[in-house]
C-alpha positions as CSV (number, residue, x, y, z in Angstrom):
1,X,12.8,35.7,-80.2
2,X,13.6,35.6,-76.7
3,X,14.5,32.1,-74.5
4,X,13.6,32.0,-71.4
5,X,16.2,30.3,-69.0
6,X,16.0,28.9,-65.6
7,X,17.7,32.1,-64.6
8,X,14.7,34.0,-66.2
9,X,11.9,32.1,-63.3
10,X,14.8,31.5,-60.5
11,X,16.5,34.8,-60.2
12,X,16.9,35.1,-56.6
13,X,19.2,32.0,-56.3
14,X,19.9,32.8,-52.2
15,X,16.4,32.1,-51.5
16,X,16.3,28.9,-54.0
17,X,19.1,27.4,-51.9
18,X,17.8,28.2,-49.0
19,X,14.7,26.6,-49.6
20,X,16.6,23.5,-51.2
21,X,18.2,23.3,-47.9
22,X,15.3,22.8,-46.3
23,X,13.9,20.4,-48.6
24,X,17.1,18.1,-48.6
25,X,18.5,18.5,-45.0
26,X,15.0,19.0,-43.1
27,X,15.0,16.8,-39.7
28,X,15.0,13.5,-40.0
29,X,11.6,12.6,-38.2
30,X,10.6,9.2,-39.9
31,X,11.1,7.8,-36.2
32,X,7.8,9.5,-35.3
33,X,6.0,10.4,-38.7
34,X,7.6,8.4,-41.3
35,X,4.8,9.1,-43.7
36,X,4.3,13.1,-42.9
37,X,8.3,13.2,-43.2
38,X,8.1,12.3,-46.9
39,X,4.7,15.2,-47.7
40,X,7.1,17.3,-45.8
41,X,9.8,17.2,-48.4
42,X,7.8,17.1,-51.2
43,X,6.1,20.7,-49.7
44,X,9.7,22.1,-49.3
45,X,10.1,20.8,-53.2
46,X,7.2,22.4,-53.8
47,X,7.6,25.6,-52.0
48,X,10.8,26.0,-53.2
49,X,9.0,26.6,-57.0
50,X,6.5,29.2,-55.2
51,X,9.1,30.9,-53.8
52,X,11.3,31.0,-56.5
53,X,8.5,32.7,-58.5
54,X,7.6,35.6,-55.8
55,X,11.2,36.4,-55.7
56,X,11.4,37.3,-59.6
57,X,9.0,39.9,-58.5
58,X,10.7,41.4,-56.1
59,X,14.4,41.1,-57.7
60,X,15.2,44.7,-59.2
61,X,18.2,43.2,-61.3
62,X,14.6,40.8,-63.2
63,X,11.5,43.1,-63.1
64,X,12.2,44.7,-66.1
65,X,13.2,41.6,-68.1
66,X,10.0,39.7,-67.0
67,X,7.9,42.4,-67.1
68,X,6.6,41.4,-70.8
69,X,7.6,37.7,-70.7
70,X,6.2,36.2,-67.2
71,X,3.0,38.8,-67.2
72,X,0.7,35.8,-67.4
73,X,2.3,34.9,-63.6
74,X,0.2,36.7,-61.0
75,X,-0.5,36.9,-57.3
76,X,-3.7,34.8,-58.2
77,X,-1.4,31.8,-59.7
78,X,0.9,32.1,-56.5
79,X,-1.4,31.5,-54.3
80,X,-2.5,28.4,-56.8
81,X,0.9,27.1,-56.4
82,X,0.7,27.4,-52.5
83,X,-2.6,25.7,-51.7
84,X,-1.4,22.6,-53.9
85,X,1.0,20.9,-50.9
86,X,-0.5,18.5,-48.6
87,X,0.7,20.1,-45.8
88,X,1.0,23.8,-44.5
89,X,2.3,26.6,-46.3
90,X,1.9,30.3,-45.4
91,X,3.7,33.5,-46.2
92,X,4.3,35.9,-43.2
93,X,5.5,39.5,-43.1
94,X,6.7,41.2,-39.8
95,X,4.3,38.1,-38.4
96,X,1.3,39.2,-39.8
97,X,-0.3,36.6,-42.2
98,X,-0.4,37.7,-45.9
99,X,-1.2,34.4,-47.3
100,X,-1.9,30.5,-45.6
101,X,-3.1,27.2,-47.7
102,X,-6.1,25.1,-46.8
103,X,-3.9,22.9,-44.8
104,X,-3.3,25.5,-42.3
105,X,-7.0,26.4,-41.9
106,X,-8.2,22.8,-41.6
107,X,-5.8,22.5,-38.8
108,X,-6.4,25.6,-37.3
109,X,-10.5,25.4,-37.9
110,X,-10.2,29.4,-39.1
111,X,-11.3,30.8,-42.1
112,X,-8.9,32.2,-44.4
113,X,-10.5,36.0,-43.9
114,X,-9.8,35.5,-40.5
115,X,-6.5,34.8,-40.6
116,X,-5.2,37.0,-43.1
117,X,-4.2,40.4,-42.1
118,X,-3.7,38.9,-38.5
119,X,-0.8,38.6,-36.4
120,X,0.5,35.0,-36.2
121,X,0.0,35.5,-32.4
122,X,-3.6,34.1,-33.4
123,X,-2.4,30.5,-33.8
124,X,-0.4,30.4,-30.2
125,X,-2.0,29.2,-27.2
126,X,0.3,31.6,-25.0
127,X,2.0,35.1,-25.1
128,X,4.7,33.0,-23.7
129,X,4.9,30.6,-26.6
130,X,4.8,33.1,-28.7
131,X,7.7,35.1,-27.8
132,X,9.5,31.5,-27.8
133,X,9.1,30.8,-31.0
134,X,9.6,34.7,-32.4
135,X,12.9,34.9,-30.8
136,X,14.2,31.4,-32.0
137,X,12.8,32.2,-34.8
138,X,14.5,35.8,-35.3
139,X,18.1,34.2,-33.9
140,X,18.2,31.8,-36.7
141,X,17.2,33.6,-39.3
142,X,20.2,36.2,-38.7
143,X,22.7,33.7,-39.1
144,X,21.9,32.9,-42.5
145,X,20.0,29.7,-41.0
146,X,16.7,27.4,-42.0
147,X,14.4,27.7,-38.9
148,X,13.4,24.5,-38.2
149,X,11.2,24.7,-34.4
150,X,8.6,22.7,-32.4
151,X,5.8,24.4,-31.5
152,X,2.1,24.1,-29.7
153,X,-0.6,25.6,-31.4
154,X,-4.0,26.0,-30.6
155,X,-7.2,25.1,-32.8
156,X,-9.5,27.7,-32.9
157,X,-11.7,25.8,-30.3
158,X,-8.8,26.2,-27.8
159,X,-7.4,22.4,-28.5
160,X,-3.2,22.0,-28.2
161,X,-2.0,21.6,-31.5
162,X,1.7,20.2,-31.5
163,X,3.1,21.4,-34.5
164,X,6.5,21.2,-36.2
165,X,7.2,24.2,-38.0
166,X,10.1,25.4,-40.6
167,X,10.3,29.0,-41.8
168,X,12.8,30.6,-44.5
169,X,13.1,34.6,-45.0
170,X,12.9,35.8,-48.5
171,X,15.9,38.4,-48.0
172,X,17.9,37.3,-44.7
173,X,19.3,40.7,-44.9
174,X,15.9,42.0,-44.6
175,X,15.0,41.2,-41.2
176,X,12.3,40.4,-40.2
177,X,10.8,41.2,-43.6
178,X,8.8,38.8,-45.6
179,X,9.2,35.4,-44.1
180,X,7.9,32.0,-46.0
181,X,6.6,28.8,-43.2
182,X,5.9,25.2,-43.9
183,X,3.8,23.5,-41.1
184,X,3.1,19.5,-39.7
185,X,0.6,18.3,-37.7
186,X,2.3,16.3,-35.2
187,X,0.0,16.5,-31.9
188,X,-0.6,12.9,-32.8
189,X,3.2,12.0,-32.2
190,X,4.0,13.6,-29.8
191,X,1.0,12.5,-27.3
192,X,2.1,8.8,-28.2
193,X,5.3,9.8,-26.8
194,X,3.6,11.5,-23.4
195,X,1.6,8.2,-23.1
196,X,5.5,6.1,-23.3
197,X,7.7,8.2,-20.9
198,X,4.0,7.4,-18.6
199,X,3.8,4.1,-18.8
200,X,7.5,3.7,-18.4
201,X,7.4,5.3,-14.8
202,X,4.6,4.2,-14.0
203,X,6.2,0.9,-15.0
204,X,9.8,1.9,-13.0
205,X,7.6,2.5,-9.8
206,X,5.4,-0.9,-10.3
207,X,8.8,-2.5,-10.6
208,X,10.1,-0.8,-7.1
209,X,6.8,-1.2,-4.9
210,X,7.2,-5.4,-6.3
211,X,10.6,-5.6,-5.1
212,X,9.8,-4.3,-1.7
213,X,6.9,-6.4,-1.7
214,X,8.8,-9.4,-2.3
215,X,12.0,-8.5,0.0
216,X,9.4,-8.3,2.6
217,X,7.8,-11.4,1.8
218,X,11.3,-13.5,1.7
219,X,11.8,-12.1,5.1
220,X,8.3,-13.2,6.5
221,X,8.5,-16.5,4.7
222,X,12.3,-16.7,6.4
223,X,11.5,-15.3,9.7
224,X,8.5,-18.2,9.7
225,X,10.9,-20.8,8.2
226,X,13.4,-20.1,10.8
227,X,10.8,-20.2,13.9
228,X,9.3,-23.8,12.5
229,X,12.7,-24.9,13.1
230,X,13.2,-23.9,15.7
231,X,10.1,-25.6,17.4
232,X,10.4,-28.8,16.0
233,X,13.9,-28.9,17.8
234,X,12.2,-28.2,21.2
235,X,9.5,-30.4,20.7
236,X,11.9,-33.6,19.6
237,X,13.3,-32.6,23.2
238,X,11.3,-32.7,25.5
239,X,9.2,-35.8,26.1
240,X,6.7,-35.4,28.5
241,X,5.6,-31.9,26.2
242,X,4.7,-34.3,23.2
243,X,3.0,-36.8,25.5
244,X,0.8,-33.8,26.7
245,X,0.5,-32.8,23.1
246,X,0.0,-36.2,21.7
247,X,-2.9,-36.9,24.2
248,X,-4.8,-33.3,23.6
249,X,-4.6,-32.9,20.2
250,X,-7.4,-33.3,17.9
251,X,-5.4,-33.6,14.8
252,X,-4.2,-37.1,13.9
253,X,-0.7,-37.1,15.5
254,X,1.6,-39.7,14.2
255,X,5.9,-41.2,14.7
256,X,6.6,-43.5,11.7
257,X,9.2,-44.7,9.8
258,X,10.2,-44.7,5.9
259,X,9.6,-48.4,5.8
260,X,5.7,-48.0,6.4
261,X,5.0,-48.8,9.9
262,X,3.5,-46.5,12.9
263,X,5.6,-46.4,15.2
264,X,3.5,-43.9,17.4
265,X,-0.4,-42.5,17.3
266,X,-2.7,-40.7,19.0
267,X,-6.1,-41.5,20.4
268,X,-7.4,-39.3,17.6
269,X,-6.9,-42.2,15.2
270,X,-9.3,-44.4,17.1
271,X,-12.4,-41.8,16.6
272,X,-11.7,-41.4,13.2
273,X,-10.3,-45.3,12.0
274,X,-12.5,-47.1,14.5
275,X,-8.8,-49.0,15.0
276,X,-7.3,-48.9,18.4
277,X,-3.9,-47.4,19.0
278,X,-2.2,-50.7,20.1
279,X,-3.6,-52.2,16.7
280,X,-2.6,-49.9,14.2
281,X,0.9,-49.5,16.3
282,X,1.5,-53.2,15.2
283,X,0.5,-52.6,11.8
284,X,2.1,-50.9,8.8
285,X,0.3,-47.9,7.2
286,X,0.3,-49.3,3.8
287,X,-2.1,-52.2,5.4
288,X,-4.9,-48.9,5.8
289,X,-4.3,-47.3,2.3
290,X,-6.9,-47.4,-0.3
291,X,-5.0,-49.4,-3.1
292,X,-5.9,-46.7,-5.6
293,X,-3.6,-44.1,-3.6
294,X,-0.8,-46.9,-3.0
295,X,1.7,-45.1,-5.7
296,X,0.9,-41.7,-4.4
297,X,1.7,-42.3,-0.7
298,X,4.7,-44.7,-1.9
299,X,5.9,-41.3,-3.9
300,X,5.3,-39.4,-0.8
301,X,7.5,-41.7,1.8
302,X,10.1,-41.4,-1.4
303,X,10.5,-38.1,-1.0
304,X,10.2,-38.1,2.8
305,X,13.0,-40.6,2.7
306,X,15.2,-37.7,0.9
307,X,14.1,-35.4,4.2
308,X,12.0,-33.2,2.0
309,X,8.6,-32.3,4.0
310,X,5.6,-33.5,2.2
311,X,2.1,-30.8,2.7
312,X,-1.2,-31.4,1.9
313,X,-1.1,-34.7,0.8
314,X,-4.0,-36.2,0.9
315,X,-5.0,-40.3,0.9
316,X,-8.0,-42.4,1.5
317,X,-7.8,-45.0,4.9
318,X,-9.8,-47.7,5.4
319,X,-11.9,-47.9,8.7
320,X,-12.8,-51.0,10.8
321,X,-16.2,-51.1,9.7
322,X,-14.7,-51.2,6.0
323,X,-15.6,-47.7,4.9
324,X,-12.7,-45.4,4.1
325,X,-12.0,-41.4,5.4
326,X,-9.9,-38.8,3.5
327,X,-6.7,-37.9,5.1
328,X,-4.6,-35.0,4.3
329,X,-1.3,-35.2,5.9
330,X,1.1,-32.7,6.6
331,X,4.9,-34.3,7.5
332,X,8.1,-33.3,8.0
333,X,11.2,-36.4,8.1
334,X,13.9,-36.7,10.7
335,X,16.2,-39.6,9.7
336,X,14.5,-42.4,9.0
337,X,11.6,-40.8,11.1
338,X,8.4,-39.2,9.8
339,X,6.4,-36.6,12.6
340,X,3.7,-35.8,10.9
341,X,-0.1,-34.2,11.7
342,X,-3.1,-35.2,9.9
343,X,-6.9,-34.3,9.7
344,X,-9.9,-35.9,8.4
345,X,-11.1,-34.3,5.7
346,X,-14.3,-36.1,4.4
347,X,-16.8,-34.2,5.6
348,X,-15.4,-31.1,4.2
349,X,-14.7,-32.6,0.8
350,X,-18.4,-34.2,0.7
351,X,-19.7,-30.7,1.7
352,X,-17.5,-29.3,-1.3
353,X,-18.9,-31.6,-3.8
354,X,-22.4,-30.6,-2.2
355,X,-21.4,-27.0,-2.6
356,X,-20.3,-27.3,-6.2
357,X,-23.2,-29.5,-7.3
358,X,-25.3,-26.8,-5.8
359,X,-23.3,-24.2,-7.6
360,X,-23.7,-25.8,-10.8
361,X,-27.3,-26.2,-10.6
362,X,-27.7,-22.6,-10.0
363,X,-25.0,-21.3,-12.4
364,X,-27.5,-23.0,-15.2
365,X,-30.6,-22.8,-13.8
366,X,-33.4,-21.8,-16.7
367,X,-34.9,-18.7,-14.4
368,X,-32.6,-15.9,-13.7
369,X,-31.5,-16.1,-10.2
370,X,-29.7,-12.9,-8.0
371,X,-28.3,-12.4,-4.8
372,X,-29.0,-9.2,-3.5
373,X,-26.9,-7.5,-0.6
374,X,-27.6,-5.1,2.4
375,X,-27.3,-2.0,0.2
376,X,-28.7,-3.3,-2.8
377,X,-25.3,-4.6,-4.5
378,X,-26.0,-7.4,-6.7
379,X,-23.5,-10.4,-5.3
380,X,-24.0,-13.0,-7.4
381,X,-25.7,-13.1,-10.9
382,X,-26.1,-16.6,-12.9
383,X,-25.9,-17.6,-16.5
384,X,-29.3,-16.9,-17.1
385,X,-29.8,-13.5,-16.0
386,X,-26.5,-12.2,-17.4
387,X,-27.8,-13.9,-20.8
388,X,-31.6,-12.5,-20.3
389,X,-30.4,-9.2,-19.6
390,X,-27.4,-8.8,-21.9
391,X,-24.5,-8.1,-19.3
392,X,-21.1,-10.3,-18.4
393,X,-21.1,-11.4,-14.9
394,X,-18.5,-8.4,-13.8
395,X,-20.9,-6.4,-15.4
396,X,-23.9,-7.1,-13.1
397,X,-21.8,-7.3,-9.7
398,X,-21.0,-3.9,-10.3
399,X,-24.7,-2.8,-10.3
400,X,-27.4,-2.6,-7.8
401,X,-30.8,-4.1,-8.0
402,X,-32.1,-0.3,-8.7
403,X,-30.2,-0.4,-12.2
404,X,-32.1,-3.4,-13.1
405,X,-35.7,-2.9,-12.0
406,X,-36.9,0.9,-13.3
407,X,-40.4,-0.2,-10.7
408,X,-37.9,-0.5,-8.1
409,X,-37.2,2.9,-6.9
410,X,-33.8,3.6,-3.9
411,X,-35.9,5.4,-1.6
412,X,-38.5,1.9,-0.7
413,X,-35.3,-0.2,0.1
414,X,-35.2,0.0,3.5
415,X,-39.1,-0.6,3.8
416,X,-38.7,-3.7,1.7
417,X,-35.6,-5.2,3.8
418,X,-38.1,-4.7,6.8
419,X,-40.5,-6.4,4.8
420,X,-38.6,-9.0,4.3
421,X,-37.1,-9.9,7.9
422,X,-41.0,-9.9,8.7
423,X,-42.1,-11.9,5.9
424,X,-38.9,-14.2,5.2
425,X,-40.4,-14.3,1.6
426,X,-42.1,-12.1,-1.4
427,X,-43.5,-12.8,-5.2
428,X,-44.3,-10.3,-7.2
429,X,-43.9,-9.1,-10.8
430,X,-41.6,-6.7,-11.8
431,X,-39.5,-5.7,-15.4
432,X,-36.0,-6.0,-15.9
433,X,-33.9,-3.2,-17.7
434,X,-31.5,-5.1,-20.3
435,X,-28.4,-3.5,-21.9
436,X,-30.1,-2.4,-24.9
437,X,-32.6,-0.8,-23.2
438,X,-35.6,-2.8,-23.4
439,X,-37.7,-4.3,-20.7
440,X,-38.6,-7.8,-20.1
441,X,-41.4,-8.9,-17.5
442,X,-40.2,-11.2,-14.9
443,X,-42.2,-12.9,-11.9
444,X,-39.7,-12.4,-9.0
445,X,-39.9,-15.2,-6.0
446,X,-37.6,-13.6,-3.3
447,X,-36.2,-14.6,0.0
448,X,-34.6,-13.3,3.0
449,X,-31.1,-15.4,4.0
450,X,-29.6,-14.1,7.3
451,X,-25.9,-14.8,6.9
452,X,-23.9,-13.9,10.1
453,X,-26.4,-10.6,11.3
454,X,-26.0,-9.5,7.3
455,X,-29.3,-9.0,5.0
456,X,-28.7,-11.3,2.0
457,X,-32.1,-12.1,-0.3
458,X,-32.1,-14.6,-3.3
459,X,-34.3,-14.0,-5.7
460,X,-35.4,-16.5,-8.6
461,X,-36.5,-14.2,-11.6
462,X,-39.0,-16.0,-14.8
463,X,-39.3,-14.6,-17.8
464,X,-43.2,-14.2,-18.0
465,X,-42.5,-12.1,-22.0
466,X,-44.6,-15.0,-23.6
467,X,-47.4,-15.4,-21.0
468,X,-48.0,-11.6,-21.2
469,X,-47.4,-11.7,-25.0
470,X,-50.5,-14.8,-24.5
471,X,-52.4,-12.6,-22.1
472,X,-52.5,-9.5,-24.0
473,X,-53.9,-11.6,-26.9
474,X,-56.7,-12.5,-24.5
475,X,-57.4,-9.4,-23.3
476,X,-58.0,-8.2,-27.3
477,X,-59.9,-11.2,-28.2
478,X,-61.9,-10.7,-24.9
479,X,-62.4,-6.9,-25.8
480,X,-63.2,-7.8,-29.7
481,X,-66.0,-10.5,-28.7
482,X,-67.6,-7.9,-26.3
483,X,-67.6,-5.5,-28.8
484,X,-69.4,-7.8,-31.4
485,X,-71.9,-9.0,-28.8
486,X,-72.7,-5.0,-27.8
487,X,-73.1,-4.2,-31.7
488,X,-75.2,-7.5,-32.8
């Protein structure tokens, strides 16, 4: 009785440690694919058993010795052994395709009919490519080498495959002969490393165009610095120019000191206080302040006092007739001196608070409301039409009013803008597209706003769903009682 060995499957050891060479010195690539890395060598384990068991078919020295013994091993059981890897595994003879696993036709989308037979010029995106990877190919091969290559690929609908490939000849000495390739998928790799190096130049040149930005705004902000200066020497010199200026001016011009008393006013102070200049001249400031901003201004004339300029500061003052003005100040110390310019500012902060009540009213109004541009351009959208019709605020001010209103066709826009510059105002109903792509009824109230020659229209929007829902009903009850009057 006859004992088979390992010598009896493996005779061909060249080719098993050539294919053991590629199993435990492939690439490390776990930096990219650390999961395909580790299929990869357990397909080189793999192939190294399939290839081990073609070769005792082809080694003279074996073929008789097996002949009786492995008989039960045929092509049909190779080719078993060779579609059981999770990744590529094809057999290749003078480049023609003799045998390829489902792995490879999954990637390439081919069928195995038409790929066997064929050159492997099939699977390359360029005569060019092809060649490349021949040649490197062919080079390492001859010196007794495991071809390990990148390569593009391309699916059989004409998509890039990036691919990393890894042949190993069954005779090196038969060249090119009968050639044995494992391939990985690693398009997905590889584009993640495109999309990097992108971002990082893109990155490298953001980084540039901010440092020229802001070397060019240190020298504005310096250049304006400088020239500030420079006028606030000549103005301290020359007497009779800040007369002139004191006297014009319609800012509140005031000299003081750090202990709280005006030294020097204009006759600015005397619209806006109701005090006249010769009585707030004897007074300290302080004696003006609303006590509520006494800390802040006391802070203020702190760090005034360390010559640091104090902006935008703003305090209340009381007036003769015992109401009191905001006062934003804008100073700048000198010594013990403080030159500083200020403005009333209560009418501007009442009309904010107007503006922002008004806002708020609108932004949560219950209709929808829209402001509609000159070409269309939705400008402002509230709460309740972004909610109605499904979109975020950016969403809407990207849109015109045609995406909106399907009854609303481009080509009667300029008629209607005539319409209404004549009219000044328009109600009518109309539907609403929302996001999802149903409609909803709305009774539209529009009217014309000239802004500064520019054709602005707001337009309050009602949900009328439920009232047509309601009519509708009508309109079938009406129809059913007519019907049962004409039959009775």
């Amino acid at each position: 009785m006859h004992f088979f060995t390992m010598k009896d499957f493996f005779p061909n050891r060249s080719l098993i440690s050539r294919f053991a060479y590629l199993f435990f010195n492939f690439p490390d690539y776990t930096y990219l694919f650390p999961i395909q890395y580790h299929k990869y060598r357990v397909i080189a384990l793999q192939f190294i058993l399939t290839a081990s068991f073609i070769s005792s078919f082809a080694h003279p020295s074996q073929q008789e010795k097996t002949a009786d013994s492995l008989s039960v091993i045929n092509k049909a059981f190779i080719e078993k052994i060779i579609t059981v890897p999770p990744g590529g595994i094809g057999v290749v003879s003078d480049r023609v395709l003799t045998e390829v696993n489902d792995y490879i036709l999954n990637l390439t989308g081919y069928s195995r009919d038409e790929l066997i037979g064929q050159s492997t010029r099939i699977f390359y995106p360029s005569d060019e490519e092809y060649s490349r990877v021949g040649h490197e190919i062919q080079r390492q091969i001859q010196h007794n080498k495991t071809v390990t290559i990148d390569a593009k690929w391309q699916h059989k609908s004409g998509d890039i495959i990036y691919v990393m490939l890894a042949y190993v000849a069954a005779d090196p000495d038969d060249s090119p002969g009968i050639v044995f390739f494992t391939v990985l998928d690693v398009t997905e790799s590889r584009l993640a490393g495109y999309a990097l190096e992108k971002r990082s130049r893109m990155f490298l040149v953001g980084l540039i165009v901010f440092v020229i930005i802001l070397a060019l705004l240190i020298f504005i902000l310096s250049s304006a610095l400088h020239r500030r200066k420079k006028a606030e020497k000549e103005l301290q010199a020359k007497s009779q120019e800040l007369e002139l200026f004191f006297s014009s001016a319609l800012d509140l011009l005031c000299i003081a000191d750090t202990n709280g008393n005006f030294i020097r006013v204009n006759k600015e102070w005397e619209r806006v206080l109701g005090y006249s200049t010769a009585e707030l001249q004897k007074g300290k400031f302080f004696d003006y302040v609303h006590p509520d901003d006494i800390q802040a201004t006391l802070d203020a004339i702190a760090s005034l006092s360390e010559q640091k300029e104090v902006l935008n500061f703003i305090n209340r003052y009381r007036c003769k007739d015992g109401s009191y003005r905001y006062i934003e100040w804008r100073s700048s110390p000198h010594g013990e001196l403080i030159y500083a310019a200020a403005r009333d500012i209560t009418k501007s902060k009442e009309e904010k608070e107007r503006l922002l009540k008004t806002q708020f009213a609108m932004d949560r109004a219950r209709d929808s409301i829209l402001w509609v541009g000159d070409d269309g351009s939705l400008v402002y959208a509230n709460d309740s039409a972004c909610s109605s019709m499904g979109y975020t605020r950016e969403e809407l001010l990207k849109m015109k009013v045609f995406d909106i209103d399907p009854d609303f066709p481009v080509e009667n826009w300029e008629q209607h803008k005539k319409d209404m510059r004549k009219l000044g105002s328009m109600s009518f109903e109309s539907r609403h597209c929302a996001k999802d792509g149903h409609f909803i009824p709305v009774e539209v109230s529009t009217n014309y706003f000239n802004y500064d020659d520019k054709y602005l229209a707001c337009a309050f929007d009602r949900d009328i769903t439920d009232r047509k829902k309601v009519e509708g009903e009508l309109r079938k009850a009406e129809q059913q009682y007519r019907a049962l009057v004409e039959n009775s």
